[in-house]
N, C-alpha and C positions, 0 to 999 in steps of 0.2 A: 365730643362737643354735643352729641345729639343728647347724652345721657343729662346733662348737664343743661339743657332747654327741656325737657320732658322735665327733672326735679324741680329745677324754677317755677315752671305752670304747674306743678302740681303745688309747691310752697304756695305762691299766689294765691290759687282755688282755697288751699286752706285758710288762709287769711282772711282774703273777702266771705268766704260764705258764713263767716262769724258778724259778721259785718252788716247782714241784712237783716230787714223783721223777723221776727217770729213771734208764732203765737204761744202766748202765755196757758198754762196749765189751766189755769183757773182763772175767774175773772180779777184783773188786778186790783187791788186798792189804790182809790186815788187821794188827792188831796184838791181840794178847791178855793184858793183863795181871789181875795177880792180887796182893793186900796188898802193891800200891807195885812187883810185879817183875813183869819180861816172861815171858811166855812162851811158847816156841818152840811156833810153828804148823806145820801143812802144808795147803796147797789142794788138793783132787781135786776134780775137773770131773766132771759125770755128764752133762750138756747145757748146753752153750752155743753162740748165735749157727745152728739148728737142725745141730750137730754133735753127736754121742753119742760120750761117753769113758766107758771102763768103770772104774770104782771098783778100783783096786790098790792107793794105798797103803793100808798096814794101822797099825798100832798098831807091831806088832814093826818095819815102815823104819820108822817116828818116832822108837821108843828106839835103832834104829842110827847117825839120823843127829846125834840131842840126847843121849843115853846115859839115864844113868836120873832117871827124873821126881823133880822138885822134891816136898815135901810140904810139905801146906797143911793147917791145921786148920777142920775142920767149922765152918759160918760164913762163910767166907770170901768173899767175892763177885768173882766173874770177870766181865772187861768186853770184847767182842771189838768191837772200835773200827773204821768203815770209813773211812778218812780220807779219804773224796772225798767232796766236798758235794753234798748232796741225792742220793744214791743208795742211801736205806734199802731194803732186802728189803723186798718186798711179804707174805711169810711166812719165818717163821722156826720150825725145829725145835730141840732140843736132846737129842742120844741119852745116856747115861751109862753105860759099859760096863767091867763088871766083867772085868779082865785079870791075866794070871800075869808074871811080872816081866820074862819074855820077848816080851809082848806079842801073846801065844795068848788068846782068850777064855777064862777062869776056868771058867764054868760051861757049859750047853747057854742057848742065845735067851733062853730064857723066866725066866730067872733071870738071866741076867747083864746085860742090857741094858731101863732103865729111861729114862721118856722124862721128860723137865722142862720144864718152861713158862717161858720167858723173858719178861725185860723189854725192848720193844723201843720206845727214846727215841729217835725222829731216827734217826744216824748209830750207837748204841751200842747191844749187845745184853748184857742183864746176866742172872747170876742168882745163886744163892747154892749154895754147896756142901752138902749134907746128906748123913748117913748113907747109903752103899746097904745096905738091907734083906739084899740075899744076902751080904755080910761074914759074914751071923749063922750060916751054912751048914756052915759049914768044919768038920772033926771035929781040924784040927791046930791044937796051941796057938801055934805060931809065928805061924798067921792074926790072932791078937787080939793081938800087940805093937802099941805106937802106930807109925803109920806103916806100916802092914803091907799096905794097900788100895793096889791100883795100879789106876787107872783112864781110862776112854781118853771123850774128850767129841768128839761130830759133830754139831758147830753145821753144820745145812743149811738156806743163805738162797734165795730164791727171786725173782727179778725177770722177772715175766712167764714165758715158758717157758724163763727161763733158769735154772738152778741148778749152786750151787758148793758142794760140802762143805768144808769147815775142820775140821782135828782137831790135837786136843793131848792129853798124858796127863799124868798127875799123882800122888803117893801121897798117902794121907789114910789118917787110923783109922779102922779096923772099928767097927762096930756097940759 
């Protein structure tokens, strides 16, 4: 009987410990979409596998390499998908940074880059698009056409001491 509760828990232990996160080799590819469409990401690595890469791409390569951001109305809920099982971020960020159409930061930090709290389900990290506050800033009227907000999002996921930044940009209306 005893042999036969020791194989159990050890069956058990085998099964669950498949069962938990783990970290991915490398950073994973994601997919990010948004009301039913894709949309074009980029990976920057800040540390992974104890290597340090420094943060270059910016917002401006993103609009060089996708041209100009899709608009999306306030609302909207973005989903950035890891499609490898069981390798959820251990933490997850989400920055929202007010940008110029060329992809130069709009305003100075403290204004233009606003942080959001994500939904993090499993393998998906969601959130919902809202108003940025400093839209309301601007003294030109061109700023308050619909669609006039261009903005850049740095979902930074964390697995153990590894981290990989993910960005995308987007237009939506101002305030």
């Amino acid at each position: 009987m005893k042999m036969k509760i020791i194989a159990l828990l050890a069956c058990a232990a085998l099964i669950f410990s498949g069962c938990g996160n783990k970290i991915p080799k490398g950073p994973p590819e994601v997919s990010v979409t948004a009301g039913g469409t894709s949309v074009g990401s980029t990976v920057n690595l800040s540390c992974w596998g104890n290597t340090v890469y420094l943060l270059d791409a910016t917002a401006s390569e993103w609009i060089e390499k996708y041209g100009e951001p899709l608009f999306y109305p306030n609302g909207t809920v973005f989903e950035i998908i890891i499609p490898e099982k069981n390798t959820a971020p251990d933490k997850v960020t989400v920055t929202d940074t007010l940008i110029r159409p060329d992809g130069t930061m709009k305003y100075d930090k403290r204004a233009a880059v606003v942080d959001i709290t994500p939904e993090v389900n499993g393998n998906v990290i969601s959130f919902s698009l809202d108003t940025h506050w400093a839209t309301a800033l601007s003294s030109g009227l061109a700023d308050y056409e619909d669609g006039s907000a261009f903005r850049c999002f740095d979902v930074t996921c964390h697995w153990g001491d590894n981290v990989c930044v993910y960005t995308f940009c987007i237009r939506s209306d101002p305030v």
